[in-house]
N, C-alpha and C positions, 0 to 999 in steps of 0.2 A: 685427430685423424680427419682426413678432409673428406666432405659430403659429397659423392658423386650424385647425379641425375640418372633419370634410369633411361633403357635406351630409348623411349620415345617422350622423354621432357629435358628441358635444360632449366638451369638458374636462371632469374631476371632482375635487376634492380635498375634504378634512376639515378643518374646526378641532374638534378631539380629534374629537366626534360629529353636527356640524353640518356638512352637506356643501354646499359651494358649490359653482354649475354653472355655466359657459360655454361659448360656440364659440373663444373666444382663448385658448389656454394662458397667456399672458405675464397674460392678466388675473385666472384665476384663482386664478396663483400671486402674484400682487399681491395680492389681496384677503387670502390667505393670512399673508403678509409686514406687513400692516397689523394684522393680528390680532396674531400676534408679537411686532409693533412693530420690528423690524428696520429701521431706515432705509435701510442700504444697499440692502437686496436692495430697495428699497421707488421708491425714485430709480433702479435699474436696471431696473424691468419698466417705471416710467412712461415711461424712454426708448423702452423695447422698445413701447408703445403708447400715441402722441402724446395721444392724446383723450381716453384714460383719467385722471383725477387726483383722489387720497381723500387726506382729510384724514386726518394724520399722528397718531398720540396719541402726548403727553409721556409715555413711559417709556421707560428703556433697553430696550433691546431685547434678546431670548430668544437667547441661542446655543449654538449655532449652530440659525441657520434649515432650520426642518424641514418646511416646506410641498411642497416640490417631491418631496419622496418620495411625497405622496399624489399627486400630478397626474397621471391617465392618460389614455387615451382611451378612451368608452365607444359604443357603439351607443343611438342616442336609446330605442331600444325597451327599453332593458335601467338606463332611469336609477331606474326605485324599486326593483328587485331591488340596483343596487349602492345606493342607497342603505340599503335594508334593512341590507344588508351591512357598510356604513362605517359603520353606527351604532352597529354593537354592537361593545362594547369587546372587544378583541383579533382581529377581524378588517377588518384596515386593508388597503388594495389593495397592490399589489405596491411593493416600495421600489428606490431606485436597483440596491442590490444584486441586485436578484431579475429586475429589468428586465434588465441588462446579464447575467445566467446563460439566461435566456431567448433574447438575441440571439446568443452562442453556440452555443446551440443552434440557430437557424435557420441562420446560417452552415455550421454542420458539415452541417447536412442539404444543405445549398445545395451544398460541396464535394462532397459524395456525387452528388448529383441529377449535377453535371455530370460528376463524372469517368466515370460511366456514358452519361448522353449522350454527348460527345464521342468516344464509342467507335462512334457509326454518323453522327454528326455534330460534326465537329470544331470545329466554326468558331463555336457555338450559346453564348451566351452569355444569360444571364436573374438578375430581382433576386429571390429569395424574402422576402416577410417575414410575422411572424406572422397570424393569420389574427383577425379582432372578429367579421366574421358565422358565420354556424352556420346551416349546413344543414337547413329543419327534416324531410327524410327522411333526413337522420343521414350517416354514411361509411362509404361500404363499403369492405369489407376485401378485397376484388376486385375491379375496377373494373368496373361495369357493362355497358361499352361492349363488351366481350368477349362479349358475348352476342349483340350483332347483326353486329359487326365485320365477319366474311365475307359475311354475306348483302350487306352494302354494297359492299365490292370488287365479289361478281358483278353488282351491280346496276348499277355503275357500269361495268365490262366491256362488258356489255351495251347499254348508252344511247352509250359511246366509239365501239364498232364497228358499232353499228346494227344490231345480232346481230336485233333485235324485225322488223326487214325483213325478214329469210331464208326462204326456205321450207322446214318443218322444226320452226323453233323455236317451240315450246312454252312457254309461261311459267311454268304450275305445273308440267310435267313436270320443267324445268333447275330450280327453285328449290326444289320439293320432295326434289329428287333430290341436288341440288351447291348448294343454297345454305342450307339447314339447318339448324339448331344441331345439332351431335354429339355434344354433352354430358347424361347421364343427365338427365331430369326433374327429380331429387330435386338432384342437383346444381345446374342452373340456378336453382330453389327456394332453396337455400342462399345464392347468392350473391347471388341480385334482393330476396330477401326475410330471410330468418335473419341471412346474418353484416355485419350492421350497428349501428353505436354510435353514440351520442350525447356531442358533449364539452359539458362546461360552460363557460359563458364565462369561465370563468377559471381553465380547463383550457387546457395549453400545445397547439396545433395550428398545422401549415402542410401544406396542400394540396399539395405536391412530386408526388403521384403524378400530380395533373391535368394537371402540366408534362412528365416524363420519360414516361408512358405514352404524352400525345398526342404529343412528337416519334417514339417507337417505331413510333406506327401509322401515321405520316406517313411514314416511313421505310421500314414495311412493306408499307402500302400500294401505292406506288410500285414497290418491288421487286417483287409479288405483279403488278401490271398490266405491268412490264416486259417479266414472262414472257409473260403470257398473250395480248399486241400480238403476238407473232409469228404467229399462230391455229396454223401445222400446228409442231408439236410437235416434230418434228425437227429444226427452226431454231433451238430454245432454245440458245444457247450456256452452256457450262458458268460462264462468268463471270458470268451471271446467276443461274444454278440455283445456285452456291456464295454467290451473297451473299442470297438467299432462306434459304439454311439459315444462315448467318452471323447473322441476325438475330432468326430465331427462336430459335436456341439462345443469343443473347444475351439474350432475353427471359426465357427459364426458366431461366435460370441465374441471373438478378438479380430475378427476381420481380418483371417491371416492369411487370404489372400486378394490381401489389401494393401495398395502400398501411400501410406500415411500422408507426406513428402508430395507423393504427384497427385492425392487427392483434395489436399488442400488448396494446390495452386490451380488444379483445374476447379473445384468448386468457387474458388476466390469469394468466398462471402455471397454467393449470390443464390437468392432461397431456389430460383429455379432448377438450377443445376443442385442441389440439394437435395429437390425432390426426385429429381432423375435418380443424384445417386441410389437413392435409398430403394427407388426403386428396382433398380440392378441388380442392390445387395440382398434384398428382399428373393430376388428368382433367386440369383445363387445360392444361398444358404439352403430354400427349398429343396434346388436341385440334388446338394450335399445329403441332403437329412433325409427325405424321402424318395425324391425321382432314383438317385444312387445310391443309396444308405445299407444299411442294412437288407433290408424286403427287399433289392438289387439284389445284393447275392443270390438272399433264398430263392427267387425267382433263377437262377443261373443255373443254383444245382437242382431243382424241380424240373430244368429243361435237360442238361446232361446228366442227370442220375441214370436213366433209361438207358441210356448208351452203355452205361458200365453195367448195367442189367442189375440196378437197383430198384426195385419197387417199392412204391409208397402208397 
């Protein structure tokens, strides 16, 4: 069966510095195979694509056939950059060997990604593979979403229990006051803006943190509104309050919203940027554990218990 391209990559291969381009893998490495003169490989991609069919040239054939080492997938955006690239002698795109070191590595990230998920979701299964598009505001090396994270929980608290009804509540007072970022300035700055990279497309990347961060916040999410559905504060069962802190402190402990990949190439071995990072992850984890944690909530329903005409 012949391998199509999806709609924004085609095929790419070389004959030495002549690059052929298709949307059917089976046919580019046909044409490849013709060049050759391979017959075998030549009568197997015609099978692999009925409608396709090049006439053969009388010579024996090159072997072993070495077209399918060039064959990969590119982003149509990105087809005179690799060709640039294929053209010049000694940089030929990745070969069988370098592909299959590659999918290794997505696997092992992909064993990681889930042994950490199944730690607040057990049952969560997902396929990672490498990554063709590129970001063009680059990857951050803290996930962004951490920056509005809480204001969304209260917002969402708020619109569940129709807290905006009450009489009482305030909407810049509770948001300015309990929905707020708590993180320094220059921090936020750091993370929305500074510590971010760019890969090259032919630069090894996979998105993993997009996956394990969003089940974390889905996870915490929920635990975070669990609590705070009770409104007076003394109802909170301990079995809740304990898997609120179970989650956060499984989050700073695996740095899961941290993305592995763009902190290494933004730290590139260099202590100073090291100590920055730690510094970051240092407020954030704080921010997680105590500025938003748990005492977050209870602080949340101590301010709208009254409204509901709960006294404590």
């Amino acid at each position: 069966m012949a391998t199509a391209a999806g709609e924004d990559t085609v095929w790419i291969g070389f004959m030495d510095i002549v690059p052929v381009i298709g949307t059917v893998k089976e046919a580019v490495e046909l044409v490849l195979a013709v060049y050759e003169g391979n017959k075998a490989v030549v009568m197997e991609k015609e099978k692999a694509i009925e409608n396709i069919k090049l006439t053969r040239p009388d010579k024996p054939a090159a072997a072993p056939f070495s077209g399918n080492e060039n064959v990969i997938e590119i982003r149509k955006a990105m087809i005179a950059e690799h060709v640039m690239k294929g053209s010049k002698r000694g940089t030929k795109p990745p070969t069988p060997a370098e592909q299959k070191e590659r999918q290794k590595r997505v696997e092992a990230i992909q064993k990681d990604m889930l042994e950490k998920i199944h730690i607040v979701k057990p049952k969560f299964s997902e396929a990672l593979k490498e990554e063709l598009t590129r970001s063009k505001r680059g990857e951050h090396v803290f996930n962004n979403d951490i920056l509005k994270f809480h204001s969304k929980v209260l917002t969402e608290f708020i619109q569940i229990k129709k807290i905006y009804m009450l009489r009482g509540y305030n909407e810049e007072e509770i948001m300015e006051k309990l929905g707020k970022l708590t993180l320094p300035k220059k921090t936020a700055e750091e993370i929305q803006t500074n510590m971010v990279v760019h890969f090259e497309d032919d630069e090894f990347y996979v998105n993993a943190n997009a996956v394990v961060y969003g089940v974390f916040c889905s996870v915490l999410r929920g635990a975070l509104l669990d609590v705070l559905g009770h409104i007076n504060p003394d109802d909170v069962t301990e079995e809740k309050s304990d898997w609120v802190n179970f989650v956060i402190d499984t989050m700073n402990k695996y740095e899961i919203y941290v993305d592995q990949l763009a902190k290494d190439k933004w730290i590139n071995k260099k202590p100073t940027k090291q100590t920055q990072f730690e510094q970051v992850r240092r407020e954030v984890a704080h921010m997680y554990k105590t500025d938003r944690g748990l005492d977050w909530c209870r602080e949340i329903l101590k301010k709208v218990a009254p409204w509901f005409e709960f006294r404590q």
